[in-house]
GUSE-521376 format. One record per residue (C-alpha): residue in three letters; z negated, x, y negated. Coordinates in nm, 2 decimals. Each point is the difference from the previous one (the first is absolute). Example, Ala and Ser with C-alpha at 12.3 -4.5 7.8 and 13.67 -1.06 7.14 Angstrom:
<atoms>
[atom ALA; [-0.78; 1.23; 0.45]] [atom SER; [0.07; 0.14; -0.34]] 
</atoms>
This chain:
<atoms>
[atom UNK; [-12.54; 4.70; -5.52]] [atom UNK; [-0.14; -0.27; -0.24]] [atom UNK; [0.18; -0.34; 0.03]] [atom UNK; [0.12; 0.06; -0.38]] [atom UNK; [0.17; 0.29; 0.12]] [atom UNK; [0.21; -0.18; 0.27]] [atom UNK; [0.11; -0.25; -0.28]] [atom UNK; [0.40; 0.04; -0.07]] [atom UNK; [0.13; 0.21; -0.24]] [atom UNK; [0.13; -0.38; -0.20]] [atom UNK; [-0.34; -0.07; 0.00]] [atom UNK; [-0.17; 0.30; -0.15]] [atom UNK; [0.34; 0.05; -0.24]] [atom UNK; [0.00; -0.34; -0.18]] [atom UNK; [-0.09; -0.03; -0.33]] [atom UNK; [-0.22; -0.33; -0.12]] [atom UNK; [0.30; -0.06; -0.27]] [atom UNK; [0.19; -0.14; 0.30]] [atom UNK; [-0.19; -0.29; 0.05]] [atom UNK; [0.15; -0.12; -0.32]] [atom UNK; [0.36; 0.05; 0.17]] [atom UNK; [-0.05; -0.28; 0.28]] [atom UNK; [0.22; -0.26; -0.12]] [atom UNK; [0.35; 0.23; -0.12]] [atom UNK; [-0.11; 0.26; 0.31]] [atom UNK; [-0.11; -0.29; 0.32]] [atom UNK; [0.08; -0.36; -0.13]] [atom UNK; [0.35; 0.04; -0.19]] [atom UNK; [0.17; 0.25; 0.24]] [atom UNK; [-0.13; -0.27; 0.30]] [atom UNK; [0.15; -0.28; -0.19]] [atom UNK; [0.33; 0.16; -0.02]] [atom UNK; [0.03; 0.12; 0.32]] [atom UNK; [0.26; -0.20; 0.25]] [atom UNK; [-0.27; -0.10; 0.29]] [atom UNK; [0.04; 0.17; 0.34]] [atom UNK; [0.04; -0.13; 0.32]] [atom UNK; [0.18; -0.29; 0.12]] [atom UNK; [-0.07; -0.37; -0.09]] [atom UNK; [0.10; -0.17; 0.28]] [atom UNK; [0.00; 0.17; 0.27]] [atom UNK; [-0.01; -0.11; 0.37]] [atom UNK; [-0.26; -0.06; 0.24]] [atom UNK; [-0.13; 0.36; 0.12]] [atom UNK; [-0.02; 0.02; 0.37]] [atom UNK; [-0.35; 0.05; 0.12]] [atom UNK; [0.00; 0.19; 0.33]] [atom UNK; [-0.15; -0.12; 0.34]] [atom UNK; [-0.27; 0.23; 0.00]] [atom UNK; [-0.20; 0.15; 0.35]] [atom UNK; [-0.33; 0.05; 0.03]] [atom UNK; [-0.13; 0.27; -0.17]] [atom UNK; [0.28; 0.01; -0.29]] [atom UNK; [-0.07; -0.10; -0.35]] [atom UNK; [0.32; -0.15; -0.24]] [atom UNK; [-0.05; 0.06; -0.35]] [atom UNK; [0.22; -0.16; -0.26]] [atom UNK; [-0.06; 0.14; -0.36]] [atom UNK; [0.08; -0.33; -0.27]] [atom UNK; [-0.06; 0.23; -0.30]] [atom UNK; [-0.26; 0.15; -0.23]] [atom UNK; [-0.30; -0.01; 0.21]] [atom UNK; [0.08; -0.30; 0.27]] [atom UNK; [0.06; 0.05; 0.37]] [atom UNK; [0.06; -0.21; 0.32]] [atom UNK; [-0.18; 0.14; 0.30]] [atom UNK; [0.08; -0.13; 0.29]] [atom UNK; [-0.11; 0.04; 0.35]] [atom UNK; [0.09; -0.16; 0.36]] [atom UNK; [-0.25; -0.23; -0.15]] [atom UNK; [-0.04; -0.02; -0.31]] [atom UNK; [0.19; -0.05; -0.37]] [atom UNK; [-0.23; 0.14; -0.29]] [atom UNK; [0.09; -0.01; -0.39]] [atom UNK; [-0.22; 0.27; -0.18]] [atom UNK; [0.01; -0.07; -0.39]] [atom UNK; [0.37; -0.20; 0.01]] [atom UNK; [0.15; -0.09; -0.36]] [atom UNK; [0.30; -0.12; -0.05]] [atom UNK; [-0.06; -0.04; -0.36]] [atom UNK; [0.25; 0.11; -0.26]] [atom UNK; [-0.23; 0.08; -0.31]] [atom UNK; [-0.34; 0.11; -0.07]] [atom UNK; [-0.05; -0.17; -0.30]] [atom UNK; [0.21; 0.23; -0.21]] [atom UNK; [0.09; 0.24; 0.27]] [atom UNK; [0.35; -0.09; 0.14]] [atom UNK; [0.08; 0.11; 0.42]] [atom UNK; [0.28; 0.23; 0.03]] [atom UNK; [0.10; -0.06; 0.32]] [atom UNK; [0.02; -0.33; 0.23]] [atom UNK; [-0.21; -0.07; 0.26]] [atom UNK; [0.07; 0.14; 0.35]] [atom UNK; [0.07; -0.31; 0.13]] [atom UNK; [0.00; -0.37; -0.10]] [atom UNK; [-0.32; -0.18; 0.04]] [atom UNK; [0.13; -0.25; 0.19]] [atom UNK; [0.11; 0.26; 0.25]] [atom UNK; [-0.35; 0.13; 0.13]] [atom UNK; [-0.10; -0.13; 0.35]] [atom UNK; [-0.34; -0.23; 0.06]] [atom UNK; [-0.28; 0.20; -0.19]] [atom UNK; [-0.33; 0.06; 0.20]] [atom UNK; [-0.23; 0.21; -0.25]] [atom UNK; [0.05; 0.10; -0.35]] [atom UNK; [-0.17; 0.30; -0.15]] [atom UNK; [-0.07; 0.09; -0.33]] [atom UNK; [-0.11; 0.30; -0.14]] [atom UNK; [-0.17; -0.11; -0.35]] [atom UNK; [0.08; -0.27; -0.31]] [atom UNK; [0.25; 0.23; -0.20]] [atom UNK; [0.30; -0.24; -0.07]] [atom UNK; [0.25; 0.25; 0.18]] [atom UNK; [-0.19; -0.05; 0.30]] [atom UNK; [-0.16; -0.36; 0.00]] [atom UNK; [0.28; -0.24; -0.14]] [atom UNK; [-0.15; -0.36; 0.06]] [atom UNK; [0.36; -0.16; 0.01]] [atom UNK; [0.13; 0.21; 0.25]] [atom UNK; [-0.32; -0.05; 0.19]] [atom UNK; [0.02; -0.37; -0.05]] [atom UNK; [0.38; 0.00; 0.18]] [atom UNK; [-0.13; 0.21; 0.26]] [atom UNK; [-0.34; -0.20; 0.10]] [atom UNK; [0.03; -0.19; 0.31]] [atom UNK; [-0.34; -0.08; 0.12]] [atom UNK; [-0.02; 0.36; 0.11]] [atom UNK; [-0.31; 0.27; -0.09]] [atom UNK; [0.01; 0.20; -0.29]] [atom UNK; [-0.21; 0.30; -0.05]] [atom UNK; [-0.11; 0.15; -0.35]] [atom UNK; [-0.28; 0.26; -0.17]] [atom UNK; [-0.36; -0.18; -0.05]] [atom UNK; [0.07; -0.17; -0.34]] [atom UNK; [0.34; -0.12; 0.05]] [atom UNK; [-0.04; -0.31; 0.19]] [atom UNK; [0.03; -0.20; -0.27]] [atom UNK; [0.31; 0.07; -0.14]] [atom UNK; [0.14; -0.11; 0.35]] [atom UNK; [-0.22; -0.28; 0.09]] [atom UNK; [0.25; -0.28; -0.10]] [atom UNK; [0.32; 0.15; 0.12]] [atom UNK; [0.01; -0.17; 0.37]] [atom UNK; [-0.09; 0.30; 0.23]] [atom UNK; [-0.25; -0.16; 0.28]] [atom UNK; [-0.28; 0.26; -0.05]] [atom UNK; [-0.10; 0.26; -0.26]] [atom UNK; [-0.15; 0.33; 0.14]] [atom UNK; [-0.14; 0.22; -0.28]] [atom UNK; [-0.06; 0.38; 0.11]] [atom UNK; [-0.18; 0.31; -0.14]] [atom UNK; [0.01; 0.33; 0.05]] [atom UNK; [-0.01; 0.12; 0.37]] [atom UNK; [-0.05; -0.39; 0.08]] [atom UNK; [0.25; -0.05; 0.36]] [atom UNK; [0.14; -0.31; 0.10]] [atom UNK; [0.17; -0.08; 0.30]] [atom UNK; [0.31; -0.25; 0.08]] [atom UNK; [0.14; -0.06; 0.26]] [atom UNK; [-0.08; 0.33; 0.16]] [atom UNK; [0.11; 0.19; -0.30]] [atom UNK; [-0.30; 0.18; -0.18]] [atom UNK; [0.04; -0.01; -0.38]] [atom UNK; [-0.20; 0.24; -0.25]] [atom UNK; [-0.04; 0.01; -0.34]] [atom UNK; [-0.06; 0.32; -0.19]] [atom UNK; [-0.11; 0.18; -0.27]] [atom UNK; [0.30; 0.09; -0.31]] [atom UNK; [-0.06; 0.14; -0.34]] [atom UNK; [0.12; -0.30; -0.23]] [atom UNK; [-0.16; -0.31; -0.14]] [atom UNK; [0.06; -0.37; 0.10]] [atom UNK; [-0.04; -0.21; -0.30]] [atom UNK; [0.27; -0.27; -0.07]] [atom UNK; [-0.09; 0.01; -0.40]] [atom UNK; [-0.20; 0.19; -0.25]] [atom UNK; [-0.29; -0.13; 0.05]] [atom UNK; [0.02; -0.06; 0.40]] [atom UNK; [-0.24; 0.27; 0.17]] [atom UNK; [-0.11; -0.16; 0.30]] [atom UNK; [0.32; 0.05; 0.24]] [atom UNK; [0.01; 0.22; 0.30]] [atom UNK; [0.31; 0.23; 0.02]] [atom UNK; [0.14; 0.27; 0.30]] [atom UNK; [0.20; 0.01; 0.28]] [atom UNK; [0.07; -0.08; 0.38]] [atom UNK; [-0.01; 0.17; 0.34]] [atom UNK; [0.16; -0.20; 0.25]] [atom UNK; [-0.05; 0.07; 0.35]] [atom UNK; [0.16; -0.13; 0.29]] [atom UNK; [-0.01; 0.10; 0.38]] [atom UNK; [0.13; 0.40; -0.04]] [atom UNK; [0.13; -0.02; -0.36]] [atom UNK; [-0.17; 0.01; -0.33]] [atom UNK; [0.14; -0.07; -0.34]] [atom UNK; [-0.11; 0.06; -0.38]] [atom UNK; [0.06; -0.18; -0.30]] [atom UNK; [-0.15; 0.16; -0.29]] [atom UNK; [0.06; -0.27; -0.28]] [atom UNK; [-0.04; 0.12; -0.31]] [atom UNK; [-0.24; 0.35; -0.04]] [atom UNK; [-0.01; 0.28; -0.20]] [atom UNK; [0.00; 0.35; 0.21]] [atom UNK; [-0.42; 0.03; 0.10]] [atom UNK; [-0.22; 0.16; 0.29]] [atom UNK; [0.01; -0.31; 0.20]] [atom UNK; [0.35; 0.09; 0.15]] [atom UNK; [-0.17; 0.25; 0.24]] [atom UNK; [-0.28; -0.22; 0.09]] [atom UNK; [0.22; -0.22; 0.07]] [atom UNK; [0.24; 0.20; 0.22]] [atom UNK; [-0.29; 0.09; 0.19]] [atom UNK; [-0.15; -0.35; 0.07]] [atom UNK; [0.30; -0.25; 0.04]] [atom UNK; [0.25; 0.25; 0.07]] [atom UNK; [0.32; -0.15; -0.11]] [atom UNK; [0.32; 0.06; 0.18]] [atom UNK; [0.24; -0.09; -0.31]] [atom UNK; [-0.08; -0.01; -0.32]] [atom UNK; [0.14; -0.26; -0.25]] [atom UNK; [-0.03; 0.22; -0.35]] [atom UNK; [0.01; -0.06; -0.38]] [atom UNK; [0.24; 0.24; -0.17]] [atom UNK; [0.04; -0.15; -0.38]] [atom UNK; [-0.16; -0.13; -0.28]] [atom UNK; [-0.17; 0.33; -0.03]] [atom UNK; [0.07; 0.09; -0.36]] [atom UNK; [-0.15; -0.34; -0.13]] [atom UNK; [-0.06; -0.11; -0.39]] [atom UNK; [-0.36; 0.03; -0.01]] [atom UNK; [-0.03; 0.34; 0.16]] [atom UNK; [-0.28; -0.10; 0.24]] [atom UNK; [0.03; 0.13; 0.36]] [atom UNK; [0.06; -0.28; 0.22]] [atom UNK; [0.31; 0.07; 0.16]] [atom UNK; [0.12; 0.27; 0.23]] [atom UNK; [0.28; 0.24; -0.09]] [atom UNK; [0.27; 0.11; 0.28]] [atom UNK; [-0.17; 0.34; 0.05]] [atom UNK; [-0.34; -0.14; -0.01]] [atom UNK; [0.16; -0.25; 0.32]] [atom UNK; [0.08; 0.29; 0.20]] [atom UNK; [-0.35; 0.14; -0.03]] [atom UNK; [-0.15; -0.29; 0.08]] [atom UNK; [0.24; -0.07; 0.28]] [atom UNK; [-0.14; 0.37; 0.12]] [atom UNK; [-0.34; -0.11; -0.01]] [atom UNK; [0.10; -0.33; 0.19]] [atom UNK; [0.12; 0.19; 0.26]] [atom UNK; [0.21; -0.24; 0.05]] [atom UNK; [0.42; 0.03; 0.16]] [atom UNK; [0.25; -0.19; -0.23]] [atom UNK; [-0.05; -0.05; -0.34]] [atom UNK; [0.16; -0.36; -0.08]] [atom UNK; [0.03; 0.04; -0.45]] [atom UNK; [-0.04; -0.31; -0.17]] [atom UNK; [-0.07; -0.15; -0.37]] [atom UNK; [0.34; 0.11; -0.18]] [atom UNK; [0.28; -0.10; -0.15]] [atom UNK; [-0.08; -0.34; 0.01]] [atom UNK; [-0.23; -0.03; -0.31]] [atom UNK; [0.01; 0.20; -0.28]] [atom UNK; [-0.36; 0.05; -0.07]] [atom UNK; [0.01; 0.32; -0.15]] [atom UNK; [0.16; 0.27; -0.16]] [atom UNK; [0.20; 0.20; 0.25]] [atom UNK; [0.38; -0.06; 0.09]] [atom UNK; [0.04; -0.25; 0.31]] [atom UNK; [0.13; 0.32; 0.22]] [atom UNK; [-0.25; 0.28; -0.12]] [atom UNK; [-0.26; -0.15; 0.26]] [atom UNK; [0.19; 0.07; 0.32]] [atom UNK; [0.14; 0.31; -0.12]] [atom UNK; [-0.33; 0.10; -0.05]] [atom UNK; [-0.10; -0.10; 0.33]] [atom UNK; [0.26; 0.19; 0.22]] [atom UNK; [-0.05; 0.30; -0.25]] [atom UNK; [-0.36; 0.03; 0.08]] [atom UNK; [0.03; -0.10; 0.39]] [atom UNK; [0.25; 0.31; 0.04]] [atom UNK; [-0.26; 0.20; -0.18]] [atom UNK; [-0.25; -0.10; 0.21]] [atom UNK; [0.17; -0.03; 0.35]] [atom UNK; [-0.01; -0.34; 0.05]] [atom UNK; [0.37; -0.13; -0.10]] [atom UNK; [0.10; -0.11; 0.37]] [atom UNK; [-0.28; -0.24; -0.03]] [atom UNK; [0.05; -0.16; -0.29]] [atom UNK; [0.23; -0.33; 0.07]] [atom UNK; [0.13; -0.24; -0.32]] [atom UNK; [0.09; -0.30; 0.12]] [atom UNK; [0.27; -0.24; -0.20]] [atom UNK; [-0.12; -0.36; -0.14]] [atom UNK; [0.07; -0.27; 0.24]] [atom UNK; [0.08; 0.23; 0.29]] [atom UNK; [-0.21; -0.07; 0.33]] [atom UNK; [-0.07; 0.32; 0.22]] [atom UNK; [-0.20; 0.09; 0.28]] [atom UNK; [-0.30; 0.27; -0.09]] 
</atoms>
């Protein structure tokens, strides 16, 4: 099967005219919709993890807390509420305020939903930050102690925890004209447990590759954004996520990358809907877990 054929029906189904329709069908609904969540909500309780056990705290969109017996890692935190025009839907997980002491932050590539400088500026406290080859700059004066800049395949290792970048299908530039910056995704291994955070990717051969190199545990997954405006490929659909998950081989299938920015035109729910649709299809519903904003578990 060619990869055009695995595209989603929305994808193959949407007419250029609907480009036109991005401001009545994303930006207005967005504008009038009462945002999500809760606003002030109190300080999540982080458990005392063993050896061996990984806490994950899902903030929203595409930012996580991972935390193990030793370690407290942001992966592409924003705590922003627009995107220039686009509004958030829902609050942040948690406050800001509320995370514990920070000792590496990840990010994935210099799209605003993933590399907000202000939140970035809050959260730098002298600590490392790692980013895609081409990215350091947009960092550099933020306050984080050293810059790591990764490419593909490229491992670094802190603290005794082995960090990986890998390959995605999507771009990295922070403006039109910006073709220079790295983009992909993180494997993050730690004594007997492995963990994957795609970023942002389109559906692409590299899943399997993947799987079979870094083997990934638990998979932190994209679900939305997958009928976009411009009609290029560069975001996976629900049933292209359980394929890939396949390929992965991996055993729990964490979604991610909905409902908290519209950046598309499919409805807020359609994308876990999809989801559990395809997973019961496929066999693999027990091992798909959604997590709520803001709520600490054990993994």
């Amino acid at each position: 099967m060619s990869l055009s054929d695995k595209r989603s029906p929305v994808q193959k189904k949407r007419a250029p005219w609907r480009e036109k329709n991005f401001i009545t069908e994303v930006l207005l609904p967005s504008f009038l919709t009462r945002k999500g969540g809760t606003r002030h909500s109190p300080p999540p309780i982080f458990p005392k993890l063993k050896e061996n056990q990984i806490g994950l705290t899902w903030i929203g969109h595409a930012s996580f807390l991972i935390q193990t017996a030793k370690h407290n890692i942001l992966v592409d935190p924003n705590w922003a509420n627009w995107l220039m025009v686009i509004r958030r839907l829902k609050h942040a997980g948690m406050a800001i305020d509320h995370l514990p002491e920070i000792d590496l932050v990840l990010i994935t590539h210099a799209h605003f939903d993933h590399l907000d400088r202000r939140t970035l500026k809050q959260i730098a406290a002298r600590q490392p930050i790692v980013v895609p080859t081409g990215v350091g700059n947009l960092v550099h004066d933020l306050g984080f102690e050293r810059i790591h800049e990764m490419s593909w395949w490229d491992t670094l290792s802190f603290r005794k925890l082995q960090i990986t970048f890998v390959p995605a299908k999507h771009w990295g530039a922070r403006t039109l004209v910006d073709h220079h910056r790295g983009y992909g995704g993180y494997v993050l291994h730690y004594q007997d447990r492995s963990l994957y955070h795609c970023g942002d990717t389109a559906y692409f051969e590299g899943f399997a590759d993947i799987g079979e190199r870094m083997k990934p545990e638990i998979t932190l997954m994209p679900i939305g954004a997958y009928d976009n405006p411009s009609g290029r490929d560069h975001h996976i659909s629900p049933e292209q996520a359980v394929l890939a998950f396949q390929e992965l081989k991996s055993k729990k299938l964490i979604p991610m990358h909905y409902g908290t920015f519209r950046l598309s035109y499919e409805k807020p729910h359609e994308p876990p809907q999809k989801l559990m649709k395809a997973a019961a299809e496929a066999g693999v519903l027990s091992q798909v877990h959604f997590m709520v904003e803001g709520m600490p578990q054990v993994v």
